[in-house]
C-alpha positions in Angstrom: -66.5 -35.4 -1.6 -64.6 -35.3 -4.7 -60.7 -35.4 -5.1 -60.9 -31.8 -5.7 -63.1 -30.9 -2.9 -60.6 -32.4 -0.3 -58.5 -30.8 1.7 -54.5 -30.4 0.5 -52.3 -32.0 2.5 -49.1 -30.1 3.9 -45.6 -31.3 5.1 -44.4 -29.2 7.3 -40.3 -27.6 7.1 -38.8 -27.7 10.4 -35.1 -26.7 11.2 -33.2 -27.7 14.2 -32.4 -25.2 16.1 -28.7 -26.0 17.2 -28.2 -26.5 13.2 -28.6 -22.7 13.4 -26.1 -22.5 15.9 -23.9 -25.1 14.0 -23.7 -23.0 11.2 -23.2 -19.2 12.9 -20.6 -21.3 14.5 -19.2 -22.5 11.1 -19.2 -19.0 9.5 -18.0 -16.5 12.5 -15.4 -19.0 13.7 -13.4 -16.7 15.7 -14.7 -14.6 18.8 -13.5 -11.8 17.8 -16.1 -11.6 14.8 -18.9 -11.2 16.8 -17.6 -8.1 18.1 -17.7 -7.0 15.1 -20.8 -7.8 14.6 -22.3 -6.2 17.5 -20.0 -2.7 16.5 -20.9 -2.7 13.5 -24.8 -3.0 14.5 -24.3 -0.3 16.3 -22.8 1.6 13.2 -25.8 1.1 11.6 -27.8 2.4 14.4 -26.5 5.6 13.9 -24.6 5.3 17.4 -21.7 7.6 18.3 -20.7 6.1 20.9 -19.7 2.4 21.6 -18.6 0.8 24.5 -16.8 -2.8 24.5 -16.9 -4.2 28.5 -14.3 -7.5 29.1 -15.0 -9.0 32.2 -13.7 -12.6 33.3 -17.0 -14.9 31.8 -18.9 -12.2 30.0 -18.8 -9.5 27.5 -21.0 -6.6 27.1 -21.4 -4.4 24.0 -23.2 -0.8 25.0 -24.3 1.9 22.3 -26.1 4.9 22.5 -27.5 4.5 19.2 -31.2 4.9 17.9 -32.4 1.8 19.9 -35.4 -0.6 18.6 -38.8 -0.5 19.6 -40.9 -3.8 19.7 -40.8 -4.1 15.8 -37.6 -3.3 15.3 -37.0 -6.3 18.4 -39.0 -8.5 15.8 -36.4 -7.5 12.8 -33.4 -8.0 15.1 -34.6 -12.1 15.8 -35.6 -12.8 12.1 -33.0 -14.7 10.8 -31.9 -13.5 6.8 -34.1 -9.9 7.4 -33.3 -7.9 4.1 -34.5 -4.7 6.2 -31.1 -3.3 5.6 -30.8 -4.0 2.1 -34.2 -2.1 1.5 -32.9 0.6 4.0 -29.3 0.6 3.0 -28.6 4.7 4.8 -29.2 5.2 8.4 -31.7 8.0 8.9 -29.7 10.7 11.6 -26.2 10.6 9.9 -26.9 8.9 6.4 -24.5 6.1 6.9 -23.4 3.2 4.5 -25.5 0.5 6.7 -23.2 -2.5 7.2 -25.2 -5.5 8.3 -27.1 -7.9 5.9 -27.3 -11.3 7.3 -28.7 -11.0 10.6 -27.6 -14.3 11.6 -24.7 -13.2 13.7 -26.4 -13.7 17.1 -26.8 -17.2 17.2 -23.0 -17.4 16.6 -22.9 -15.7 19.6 -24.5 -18.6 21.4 -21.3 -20.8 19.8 -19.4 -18.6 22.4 -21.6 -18.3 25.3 -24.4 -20.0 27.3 -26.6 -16.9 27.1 -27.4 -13.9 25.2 -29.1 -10.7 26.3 -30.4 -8.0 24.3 -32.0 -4.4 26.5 -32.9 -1.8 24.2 -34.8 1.8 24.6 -36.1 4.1 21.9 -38.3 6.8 23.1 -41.0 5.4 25.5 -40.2 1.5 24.5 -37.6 -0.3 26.9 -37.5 -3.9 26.9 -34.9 -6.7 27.3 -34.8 -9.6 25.7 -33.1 -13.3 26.7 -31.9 -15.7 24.5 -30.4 -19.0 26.3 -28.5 -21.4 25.0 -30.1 -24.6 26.4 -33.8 -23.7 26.8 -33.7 -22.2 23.2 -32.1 -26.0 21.8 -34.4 -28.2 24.0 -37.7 -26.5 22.9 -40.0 -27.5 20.3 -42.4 -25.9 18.4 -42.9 -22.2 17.6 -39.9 -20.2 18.2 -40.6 -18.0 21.0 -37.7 -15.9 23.2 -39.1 -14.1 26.3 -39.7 -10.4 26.2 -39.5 -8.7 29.5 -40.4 -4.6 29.4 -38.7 -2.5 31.4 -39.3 0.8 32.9 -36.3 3.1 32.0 -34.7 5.2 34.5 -35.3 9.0 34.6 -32.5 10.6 31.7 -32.1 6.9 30.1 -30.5 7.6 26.8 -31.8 5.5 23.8 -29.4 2.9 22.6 -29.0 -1.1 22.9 -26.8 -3.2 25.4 -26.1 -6.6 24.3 -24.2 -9.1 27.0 -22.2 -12.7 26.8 -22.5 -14.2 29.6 -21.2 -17.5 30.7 -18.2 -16.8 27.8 -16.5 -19.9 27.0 -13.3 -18.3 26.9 -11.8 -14.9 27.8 -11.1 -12.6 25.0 -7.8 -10.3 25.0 -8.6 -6.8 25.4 -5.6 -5.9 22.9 -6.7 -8.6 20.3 -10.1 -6.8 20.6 -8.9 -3.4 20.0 -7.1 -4.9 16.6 -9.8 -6.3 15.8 -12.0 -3.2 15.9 -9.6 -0.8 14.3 -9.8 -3.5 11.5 -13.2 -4.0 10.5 -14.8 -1.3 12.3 -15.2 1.9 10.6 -13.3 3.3 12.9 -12.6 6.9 11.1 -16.0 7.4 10.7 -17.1 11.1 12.0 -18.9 11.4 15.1 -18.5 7.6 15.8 -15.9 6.6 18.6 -15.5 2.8 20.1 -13.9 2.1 23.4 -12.3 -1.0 25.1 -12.1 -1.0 28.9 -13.3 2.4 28.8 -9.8 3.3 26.6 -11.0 4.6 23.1 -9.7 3.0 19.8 -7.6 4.9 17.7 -6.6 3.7 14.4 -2.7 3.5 13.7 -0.7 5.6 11.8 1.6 4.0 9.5 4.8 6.0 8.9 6.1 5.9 5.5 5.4 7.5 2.0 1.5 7.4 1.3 0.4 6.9 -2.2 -3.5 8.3 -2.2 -5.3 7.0 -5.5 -8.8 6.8 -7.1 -9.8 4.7 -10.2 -13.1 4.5 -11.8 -15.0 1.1 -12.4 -18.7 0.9 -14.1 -19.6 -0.3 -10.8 -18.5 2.8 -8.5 -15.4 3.9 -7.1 -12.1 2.0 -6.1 -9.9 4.5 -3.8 -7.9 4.5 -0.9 -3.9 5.2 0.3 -1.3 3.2 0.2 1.3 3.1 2.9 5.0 2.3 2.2 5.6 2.1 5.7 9.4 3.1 6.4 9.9 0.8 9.4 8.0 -2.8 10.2 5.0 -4.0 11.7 5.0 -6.0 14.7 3.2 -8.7 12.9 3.9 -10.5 9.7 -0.5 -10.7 9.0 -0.9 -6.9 9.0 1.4 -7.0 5.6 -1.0 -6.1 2.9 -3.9 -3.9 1.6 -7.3 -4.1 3.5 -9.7 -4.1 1.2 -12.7 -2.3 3.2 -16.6 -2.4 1.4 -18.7 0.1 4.0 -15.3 0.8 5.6 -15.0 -2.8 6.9 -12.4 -4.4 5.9 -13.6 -8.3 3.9 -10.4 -8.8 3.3 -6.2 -8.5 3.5 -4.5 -8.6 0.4 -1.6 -8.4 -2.1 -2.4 -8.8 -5.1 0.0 -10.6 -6.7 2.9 -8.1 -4.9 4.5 -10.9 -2.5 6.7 -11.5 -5.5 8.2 -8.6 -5.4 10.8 -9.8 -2.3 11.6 -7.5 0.5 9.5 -4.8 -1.2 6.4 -6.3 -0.4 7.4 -6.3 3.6 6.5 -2.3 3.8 3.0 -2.4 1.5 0.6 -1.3 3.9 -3.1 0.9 3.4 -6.4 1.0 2.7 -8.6 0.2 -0.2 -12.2 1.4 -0.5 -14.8 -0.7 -3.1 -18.2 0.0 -1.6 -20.0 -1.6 -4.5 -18.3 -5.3 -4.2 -20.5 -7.9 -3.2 -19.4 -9.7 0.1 -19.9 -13.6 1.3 -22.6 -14.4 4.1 -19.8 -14.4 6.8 -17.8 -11.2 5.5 -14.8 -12.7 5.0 -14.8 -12.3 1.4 -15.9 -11.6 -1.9 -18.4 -13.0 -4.6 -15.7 -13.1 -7.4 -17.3 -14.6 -10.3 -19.3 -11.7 -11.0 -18.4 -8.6 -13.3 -17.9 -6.2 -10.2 -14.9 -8.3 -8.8 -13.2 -8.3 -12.4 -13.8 -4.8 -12.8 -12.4 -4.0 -9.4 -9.2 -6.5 -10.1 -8.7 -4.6 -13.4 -8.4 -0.6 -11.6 -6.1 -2.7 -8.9 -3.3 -3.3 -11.9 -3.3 0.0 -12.4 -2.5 1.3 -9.0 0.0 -1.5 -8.6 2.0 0.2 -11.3 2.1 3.8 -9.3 2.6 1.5 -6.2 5.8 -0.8 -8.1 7.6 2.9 -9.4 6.8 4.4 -6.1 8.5 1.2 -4.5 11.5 1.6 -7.2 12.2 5.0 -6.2 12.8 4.3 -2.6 14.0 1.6 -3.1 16.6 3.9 -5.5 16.9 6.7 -2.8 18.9 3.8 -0.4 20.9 2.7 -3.3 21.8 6.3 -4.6 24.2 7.1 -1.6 26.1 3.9 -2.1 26.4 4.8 -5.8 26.5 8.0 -5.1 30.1 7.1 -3.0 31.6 4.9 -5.4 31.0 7.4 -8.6 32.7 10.1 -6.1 35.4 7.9 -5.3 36.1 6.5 -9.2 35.7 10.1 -10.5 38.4 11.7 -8.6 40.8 8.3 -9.7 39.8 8.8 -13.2 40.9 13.1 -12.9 43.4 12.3 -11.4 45.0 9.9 -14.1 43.4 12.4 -16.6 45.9 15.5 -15.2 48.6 13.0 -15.4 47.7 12.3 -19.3 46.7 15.0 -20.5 47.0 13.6 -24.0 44.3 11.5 -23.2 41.8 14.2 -22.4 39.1 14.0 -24.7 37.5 16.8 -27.1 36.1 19.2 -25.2 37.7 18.7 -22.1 40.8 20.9 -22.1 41.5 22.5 -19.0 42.0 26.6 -19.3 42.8 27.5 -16.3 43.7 25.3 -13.5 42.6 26.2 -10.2 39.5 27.6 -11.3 35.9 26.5 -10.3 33.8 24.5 -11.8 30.6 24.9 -13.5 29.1 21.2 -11.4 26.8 18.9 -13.5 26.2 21.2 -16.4 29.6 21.9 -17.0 29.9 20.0 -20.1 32.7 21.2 -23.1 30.9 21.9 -26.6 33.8 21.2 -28.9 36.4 23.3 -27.2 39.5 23.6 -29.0 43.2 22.1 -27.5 45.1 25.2 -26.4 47.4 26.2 -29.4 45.5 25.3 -32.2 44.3 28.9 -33.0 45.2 28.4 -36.9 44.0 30.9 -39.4 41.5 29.2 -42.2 43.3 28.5 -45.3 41.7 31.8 -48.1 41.0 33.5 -45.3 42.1 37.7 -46.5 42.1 40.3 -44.6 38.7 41.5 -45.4 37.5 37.7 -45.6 34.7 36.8 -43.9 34.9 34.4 -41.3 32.6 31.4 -41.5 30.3 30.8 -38.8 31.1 27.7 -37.2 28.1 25.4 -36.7 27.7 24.3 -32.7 26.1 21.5 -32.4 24.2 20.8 -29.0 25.2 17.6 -27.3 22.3 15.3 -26.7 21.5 14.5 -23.2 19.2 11.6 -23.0 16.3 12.2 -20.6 16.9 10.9 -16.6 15.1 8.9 -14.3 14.2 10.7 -10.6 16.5 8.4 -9.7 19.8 9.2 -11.7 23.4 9.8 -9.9 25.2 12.4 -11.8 28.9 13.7 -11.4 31.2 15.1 -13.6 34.8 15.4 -14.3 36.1 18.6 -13.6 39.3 20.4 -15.1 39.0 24.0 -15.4 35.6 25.3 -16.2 35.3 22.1 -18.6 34.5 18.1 -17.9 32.8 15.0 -19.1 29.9 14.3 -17.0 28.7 10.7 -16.0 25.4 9.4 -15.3 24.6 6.4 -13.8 20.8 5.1 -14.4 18.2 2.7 -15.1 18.2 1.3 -18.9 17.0 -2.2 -18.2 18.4 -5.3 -17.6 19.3 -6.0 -21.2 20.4 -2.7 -22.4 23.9 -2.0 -23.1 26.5 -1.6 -20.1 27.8 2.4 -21.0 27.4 3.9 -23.5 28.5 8.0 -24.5 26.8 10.9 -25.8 28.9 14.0 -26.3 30.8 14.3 -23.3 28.3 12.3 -21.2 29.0 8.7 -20.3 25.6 6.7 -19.1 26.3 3.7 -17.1 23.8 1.4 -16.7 22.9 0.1 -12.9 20.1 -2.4 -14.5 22.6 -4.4 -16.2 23.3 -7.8 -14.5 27.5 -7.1 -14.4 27.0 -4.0 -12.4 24.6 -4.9 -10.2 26.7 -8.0 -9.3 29.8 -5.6 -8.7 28.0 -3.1 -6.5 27.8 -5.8 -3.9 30.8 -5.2 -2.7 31.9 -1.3 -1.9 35.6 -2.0 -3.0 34.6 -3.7 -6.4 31.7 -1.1 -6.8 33.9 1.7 -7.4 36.8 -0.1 -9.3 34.1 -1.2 -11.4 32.6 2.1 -12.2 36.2 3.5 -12.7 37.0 0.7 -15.6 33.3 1.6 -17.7 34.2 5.3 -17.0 38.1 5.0 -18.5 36.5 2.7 -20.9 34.6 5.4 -22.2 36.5 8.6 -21.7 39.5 6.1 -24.3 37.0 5.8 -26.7 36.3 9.2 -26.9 39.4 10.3 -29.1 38.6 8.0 -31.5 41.8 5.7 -31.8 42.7 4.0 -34.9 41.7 0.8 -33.1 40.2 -0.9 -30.3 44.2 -1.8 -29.2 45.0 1.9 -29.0 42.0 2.0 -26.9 42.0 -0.8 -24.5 46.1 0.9 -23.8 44.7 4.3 -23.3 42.4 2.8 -20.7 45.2 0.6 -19.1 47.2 3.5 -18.5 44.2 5.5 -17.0 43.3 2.6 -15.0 46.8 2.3 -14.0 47.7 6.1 -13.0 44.2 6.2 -11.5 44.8 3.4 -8.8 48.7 3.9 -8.7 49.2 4.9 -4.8 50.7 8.4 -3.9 
């Protein structure tokens, strides 16, 4: 016999089995994952109707799904099956399917002594054991014990797996978290009960920011929840990120730095096309569809961050709101004492009469008594048409406070409003005076209700002595002393 003629030798590739166990262990190391699992099976399986038993030592998981006949028994056991990925949409209600792995069953055996598997579809009804110790002890081919079983006259199709022998007893409520979590749980004619007590997912009160953004890769959309009041627990803080409607992951994105704000962040994100890690605990992020799906995330985070602004505004607003009230009547009130000081276009004609609110703004009115005749003018002279200019009002946030000054059917008008952190403090246009509630002096101010509104009353006197243009800043900064001072004087 020649070297080629003789026969190749072979090594044979063995695994221990409770390495397999070792490492389900290792990647569903909670309980509470295997639900999952076993729900989420049943998604697949087109079920609409699951049923989660706790008893003392054992757990049962019932569905009324499609069921598996002896084949689908043999893809069920074959550890890595890609049967899903090659038949991604369940046949009766075209579902995302949500399993890949298939190795989820001997993590099972992590948490319990044995696992038992009865399933029906149409005339096939069979159970199947899988225990813990005879499985690890034996040696050579892999075989589990396949007992048919005559179904009972009506038996629905659908698959019940059971824990029994559980090495410790899971909470019902923990469960029931769990499943609203990564269970798609909204999913139409699918419903999942505990105890026989069906799981609802929970509302979250608050303002609910629904978005959509396009990737190269598919869809990223969802709703984002500013919840209005807290969360019993600090981990539910955050966007689930759901692939299937399964939530991989809880995150923030980078928003924990935003303080306080980040406390009420709440909702949903959808990326179907993300790929997910073996255990489903997170994603494969050095690949272009994780970058793609970080870069439409900065974009809702900028709708989320002005959505947070503006209620974070709407509290603030009263409190300003208040003090401009307060420091407005002070300031009218010095202003009726010193009249002098009133500024263009804010002469009363008429006291007593109503006024006009924010948009009653004086154009250029002219001080009573100074009717004079234009120098030329004869009797047949035609008057020149004075020019009116328009006073420019600079273009408000949703969040501005505005009041204004009222004397007569005239006033200055004050708006206080975002302009940055290092724009100026006030500032006038026409007879509007913009104070700015970004800049560090005021916010430091507002702290304190007293110093608020003394503070706003100084910028607005500031401003309205300005106004007549004095000779120089002295005349000024004495105009505004004596507003400050009949505006605060008691009586």
């Amino acid at each position: 016999m020649t070297d080629g003629e003789q026969a190749r030798l072979t090594i044979p590739v063995r695994v221990d089995r409770s390495h397999l166990i070792t490492i389900g262990k290792r990647l569903y190391a909670e309980s509470l994952e295997l639900i999952r699992e076993l729900v989420n099976n049943a998604y697949d399986a087109d079920a609409t109707e699951v049923r989660i038993t706790i008893r003392e030592d054992e757990i049962e998981v019932a569905d009324n799904g499609l069921g598996m006949d002896l084949e689908g028994l043999r893809q069920y056991f074959n550890i890595g099956s890609q049967e899903k990925l090659y038949h991604d949409v369940s046949p009766r209600f075209r579902r995302q399917r949500i399993g890949q792995f298939g190795i989820g069953k001997f993590a099972s055996l992590s948490a319990s002594d044995r696992f038992e598997v009865v399933t029906k579809k149409g005339d096939f009804c069979a159970g199947v054991v899988f225990d813990r110790k005879d499985w690890e002890k034996g040696t050579g081919d892999w075989e589990l014990p396949l007992d048919m079983i005559k179904p009972f006259p009506g038996q629905a199709d659908g698959t019940r797996v059971i824990l029994r022998q559980v090495t410790k007893r899971l909470d019902p409520s923990r469960v029931e978290r769990k499943v609203i979590e990564s269970v798609p749980i909204k999913a139409p004619n699918f419903a999942v009960y505990v105890n026989d007590s069906r799981v609802h997912a929970v509302p979250v009160p608050g303002r609910k920011i629904p978005f959509m953004e396009g990737t190269d890769f598919g869809l990223v959309h969802g709703e984002i929840v500013l919840a209005s009041l807290p969360r019993p627990e600090i981990a539910e803080i955050g966007l689930e990120v759901k692939v299937k409607g399964v939530t991989v992951r809880r995150d923030l994105f980078g928003m924990e730095k935003w303080g306080k704000a980040a406390a009420k962040i709440m909702g949903e994100v959808h990326a179907d096309f993300l790929p997910v890690t073996s255990n489903r605990t997170g994603f494969v992020i050095d690949g272009p569809e994780y970058a793609a799906f970080l870069a439409a995330m900065e974009k809702v985070k900028t709708e989320i961050r002005t959505q947070v602004d503006q209620l974070r505004d709407r509290g603030e607003n009263r409190k300003i709101s208040r003090a401009l009230r307060e420091a407005m009547e002070r300031v009218e009130k010095a202003l009726l004492r010193n009249r002098d000081l009133c500024p263009e276009g804010m002469i009363p004609i008429g006291e007593g009469a109503d006024g006009e609110g924010d948009a009653a703004l004086g154009e250029g009115a002219k001080k009573k008594g100074s009717d004079k005749s234009e120098k030329g003018q004869g009797k047949d002279a035609q008057p020149r048409k004075k020019k009116t200019e328009r006073p420019h009002i600079r273009k408000l946030t949703p969040s501005a406070v505005v009041k204004t000054v009222k004397m007569g059917k005239l006033g200055v008008t004050c708006c206080i409003d975002h302009y940055g952190p290092d724009g100026p403090e006030c500032f006038t246009e026409s007879t509007v005076i913009y104070l700015n509630r970004d800049h560090p002096l005021y916010k430091r101010e507002s702290a304190d209700r007293q110093r608020h509104m003394m503070h706003v009353a100084r910028l607005i006197t500031q401003e309205v002595a300005l106004m007549r243009e004095p000779a120089s800043p002295r005349d000024a900064f004495e105009r505004q002393s004596l507003l400050l001072k009949d505006a605060f004087a008691s009586g």
